[in-house]
N, C-alpha and C positions, 0 to 999 in steps of 0.2 A: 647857290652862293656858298662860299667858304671864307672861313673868317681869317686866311691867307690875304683875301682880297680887301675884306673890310675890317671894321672892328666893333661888330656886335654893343661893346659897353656904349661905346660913341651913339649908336642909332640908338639906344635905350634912351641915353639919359641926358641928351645931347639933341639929336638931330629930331628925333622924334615930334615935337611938338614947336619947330622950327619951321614958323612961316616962308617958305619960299618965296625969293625976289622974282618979279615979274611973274607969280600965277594967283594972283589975290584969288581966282574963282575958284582955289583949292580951298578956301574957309570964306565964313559965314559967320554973324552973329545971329543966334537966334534965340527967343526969348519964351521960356518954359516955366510956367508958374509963377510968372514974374519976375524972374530970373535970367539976364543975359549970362549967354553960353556960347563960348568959340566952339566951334565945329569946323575940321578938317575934313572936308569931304574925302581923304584920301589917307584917314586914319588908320583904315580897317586892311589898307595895302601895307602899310607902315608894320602895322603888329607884323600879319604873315609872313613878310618880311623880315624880322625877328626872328620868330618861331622858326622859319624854315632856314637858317641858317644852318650849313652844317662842319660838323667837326671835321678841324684839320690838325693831325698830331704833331705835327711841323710847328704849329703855333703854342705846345703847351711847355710847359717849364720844367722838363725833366733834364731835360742836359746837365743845366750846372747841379743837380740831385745825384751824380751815379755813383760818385765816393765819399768817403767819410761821412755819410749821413745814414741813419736810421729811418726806411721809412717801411708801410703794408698801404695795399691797396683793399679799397672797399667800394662794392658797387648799392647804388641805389636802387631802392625798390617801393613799388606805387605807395602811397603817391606822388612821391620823388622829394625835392628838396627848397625850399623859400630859406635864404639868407639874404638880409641887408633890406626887408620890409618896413622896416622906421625909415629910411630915406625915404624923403620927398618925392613923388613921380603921381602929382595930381591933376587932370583939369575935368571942367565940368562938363565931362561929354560918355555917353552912356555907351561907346565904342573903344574907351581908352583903356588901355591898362595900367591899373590903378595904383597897388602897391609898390614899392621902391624893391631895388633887387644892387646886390653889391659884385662886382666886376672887376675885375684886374687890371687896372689903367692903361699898362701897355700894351698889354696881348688881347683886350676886352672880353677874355675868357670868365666863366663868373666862379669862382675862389671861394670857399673858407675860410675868415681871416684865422689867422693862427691866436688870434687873441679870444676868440670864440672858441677854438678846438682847447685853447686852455683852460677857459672858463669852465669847458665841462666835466673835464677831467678832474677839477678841481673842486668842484661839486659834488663828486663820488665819494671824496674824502671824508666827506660829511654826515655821508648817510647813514644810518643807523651807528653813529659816532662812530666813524671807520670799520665798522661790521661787515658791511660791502665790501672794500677794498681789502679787508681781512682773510676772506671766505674766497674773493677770486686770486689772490697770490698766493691760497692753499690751492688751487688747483694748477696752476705751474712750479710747484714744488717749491714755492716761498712759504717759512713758519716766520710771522712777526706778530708782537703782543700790538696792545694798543698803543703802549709807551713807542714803537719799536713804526708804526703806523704814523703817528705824530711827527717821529724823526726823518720819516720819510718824503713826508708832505713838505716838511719845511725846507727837506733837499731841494726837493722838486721844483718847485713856487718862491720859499723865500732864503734864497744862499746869498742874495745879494747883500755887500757885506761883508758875510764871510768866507767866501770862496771866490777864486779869481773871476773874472768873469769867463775867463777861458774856459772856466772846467764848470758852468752852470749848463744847465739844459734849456734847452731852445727849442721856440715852437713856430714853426712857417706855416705862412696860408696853405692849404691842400688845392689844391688842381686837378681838375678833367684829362685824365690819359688817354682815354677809349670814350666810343658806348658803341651798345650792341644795336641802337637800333640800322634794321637795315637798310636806311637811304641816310644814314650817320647826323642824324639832328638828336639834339640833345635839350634842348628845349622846349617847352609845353606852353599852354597856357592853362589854367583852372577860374573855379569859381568861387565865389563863396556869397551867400544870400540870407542875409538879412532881412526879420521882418519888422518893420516897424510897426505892424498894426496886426492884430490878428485874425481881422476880416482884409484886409487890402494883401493884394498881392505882392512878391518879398521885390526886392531889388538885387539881383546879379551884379556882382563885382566882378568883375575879371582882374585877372593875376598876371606875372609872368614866374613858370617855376622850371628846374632844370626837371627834366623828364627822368623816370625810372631808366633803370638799365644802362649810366652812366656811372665811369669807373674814375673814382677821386683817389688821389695817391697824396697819403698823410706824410707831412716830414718832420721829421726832429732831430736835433743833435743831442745824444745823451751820453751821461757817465756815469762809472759804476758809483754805489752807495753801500757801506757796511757800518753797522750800528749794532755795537757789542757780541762781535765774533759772525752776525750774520751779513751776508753777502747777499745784493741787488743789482745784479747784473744790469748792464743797460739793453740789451738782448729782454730780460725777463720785466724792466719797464717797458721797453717795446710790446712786448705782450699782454702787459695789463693796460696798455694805453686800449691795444685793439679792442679788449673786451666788454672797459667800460663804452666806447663808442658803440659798437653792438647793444647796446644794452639801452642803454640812453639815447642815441640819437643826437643830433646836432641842428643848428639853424631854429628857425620860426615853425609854431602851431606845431613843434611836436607831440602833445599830447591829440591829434587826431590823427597820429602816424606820419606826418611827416616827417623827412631827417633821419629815417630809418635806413640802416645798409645788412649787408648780407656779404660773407666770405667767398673769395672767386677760387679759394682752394683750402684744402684740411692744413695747411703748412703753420705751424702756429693756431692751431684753433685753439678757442676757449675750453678747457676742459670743461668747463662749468656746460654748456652747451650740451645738448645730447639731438641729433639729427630725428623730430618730429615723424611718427607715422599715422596715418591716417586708414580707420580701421570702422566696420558696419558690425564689427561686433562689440557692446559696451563690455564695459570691464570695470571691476571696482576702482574707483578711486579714491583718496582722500579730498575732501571737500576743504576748501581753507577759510576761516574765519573770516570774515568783511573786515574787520578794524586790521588785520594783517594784512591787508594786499595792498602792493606797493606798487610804485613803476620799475618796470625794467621786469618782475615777477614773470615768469612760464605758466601761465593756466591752461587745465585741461577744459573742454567744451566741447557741447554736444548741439549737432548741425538740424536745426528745430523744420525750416524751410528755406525755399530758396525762393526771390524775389527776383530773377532777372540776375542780374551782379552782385547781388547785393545776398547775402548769408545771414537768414538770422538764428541765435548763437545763444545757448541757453550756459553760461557758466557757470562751474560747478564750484560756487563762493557760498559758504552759508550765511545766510540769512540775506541776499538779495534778491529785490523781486523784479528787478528788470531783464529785458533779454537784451544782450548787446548782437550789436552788428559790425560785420565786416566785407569790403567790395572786394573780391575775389575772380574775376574772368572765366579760371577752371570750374568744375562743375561736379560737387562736395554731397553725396548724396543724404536725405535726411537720416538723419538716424545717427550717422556716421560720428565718429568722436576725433576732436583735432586738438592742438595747440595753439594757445596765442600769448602775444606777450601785450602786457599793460603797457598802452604808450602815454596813461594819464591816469590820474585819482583826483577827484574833487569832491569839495563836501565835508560834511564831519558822518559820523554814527551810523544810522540807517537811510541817513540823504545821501549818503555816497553815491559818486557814477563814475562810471568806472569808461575807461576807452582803452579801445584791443585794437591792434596788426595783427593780420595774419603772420603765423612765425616759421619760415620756412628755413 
């Protein structure tokens, strides 16, 4: 199928759980735990269906994008991408896909709103009271104080007001360009398992999420910004935009990696960034304090064993005594010392936990 022929958001959020005229033997009430439950006996065609839609570049939104606009492309990488989970998409059937997911009306491509790609950008401003955004416009050859960071923010976010609106910056949903995989679906499904009892077995939720290895193309209209003799290109916003999404990530449950992307070229890279090697010989490191590790931080770590997919990961934070994990496909040999980045901090003091992506 290709989503030339249909429209993917439609089957989601729409057609999905739409009783068909004339085949009442497609559902069933039936009752669990006391509990009636609609059952679709043809649910489980429904999802795959779904899932195996595949990308048609015909149907994405880069047309009206080719002039006057600012945009960079960024590809996802495992575990891919959940936006628009608070919407509604429930019924009581251990077959369905559970979580809500957000889609592009007309093209039922599933989107970014741009009010989320602003939301996070806007959140960087914050961090270590603009120390963040401080530290990554020092590496594309931006000097601004804090005063000069403040003014920037307020360009950015709040000009409404004072600037026409013509000359404010603007932020559009992001869109699916590509993806690599090679029968062109872009779509997944996952899980997530809850336990309610610690002797009872957990309960599997299925999901629907865009798959790894699809290429979302960010847009913006921006303009320059100068505050007290220093100049901010909108070229050098464009670039601080890409690094805090690199860094942060976007959508749902990104502190377990998801929402994470990855550069499809060096053109604009982050200077902050340094391309990870992967080495069986240890080497001194500096160890960083627990109360200092943040999201978005680069740790170094040492590859303890390996489980199957699954990497366990001893990092080199003092005074932590847990070993984190990461699901990795390639085959990291023990000993070996890698890079990850924090896609999460919870906790206070010595309860801290910490969650890593692999950082490629």
């Amino acid at each position: 199928m290709r989503t030339s022929e249909t429209n993917v958001g439609y089957l989601f959020t729409k057609d999905y759980f739409r009783l068909r005229r004339g085949r009442r033997k497609n559902y069933r009430i039936q009752t669990s735990n006391g509990e009636e439950q609609l059952e679709i006996t043809n649910l489980e065609e429904r999802s795959t269906e779904i899932i195996h839609t595949r990308f048609d570049r015909e149907t994405s939104l880069s047309e009206p994008f080719k002039e006057g606009f600012h945009t960079f492309d960024l590809q996802t990488v495992y575990p891919g991408l959940l936006v628009g989970s608070g919407y509604m998409h429930d019924i009581k059937s251990e077959k369905a896909l559970k979580l809500g997911f957000y889609f592009d009306h007309t093209t039922g491509l599933p989107v970014i709103p741009g009010s989320s790609v602003k939301g996070v950008l806007r959140s960087a401003f914050k961090v270590d009271n603009g120390g963040y955004v401080q530290e990554l416009l020092d590496g594309i050859g931006v000097k601004l104080d804090k005063k000069g960071i403040c003014a920037l923010e307020k360009n950015i976010f709040d000009s409404a007001g004072e600037v026409s609106v013509y000359c404010r910056d603007k932020f559009f949903d992001a869109f699916p360009v590509a993806t690599s995989h090679r029968e062109g679906l872009f779509l997944a499904d996952d899980y997530i398992t809850p336990h309610p009892h610690p002797l009872k077995d957990p309960k599997p939720i299925r999901f629907l999420k865009v798959g790894p290895g699809v290429t979302f193309r960010f847009v913006f209209e921006l303009h320059d910004f100068e505050k007290d003799g220093v100049k901010v290109t909108a070229e050098q916003k464009l670039a601080l935009f890409r690094c805090i999404l690199l860094d942060l990530g976007v959508g749902a449950k990104t502190n377990v990696g998801y929402g994470q992307f990855r550069e499809l070229n060096k053109k604009g890279a982050c200077q902050k960034k340094q391309q990870p090697a992967v080495t069986d010989k240890p080497r001194e490191v500096e160890w960083v304090p627990l109360n200092k590790v943040k999201r978005g931080d680069i740790l170094r770590a040492k590859v303890l064993e390996k489980r199957g997919k699954v990497h366990i990961l001893q990092l080199y934070v003092k005074g932590y005594q847990r070993n984190a994990q990461i699901s990795y496909a390639g085959g990291l040999p023990e000993g070996s010392e890698i890079e990850v980045k924090v896609s999460g901090v919870q906790g206070k003091g010595n309860n801290r936990v910490i969650s890593v992506a692999f950082y490629r």
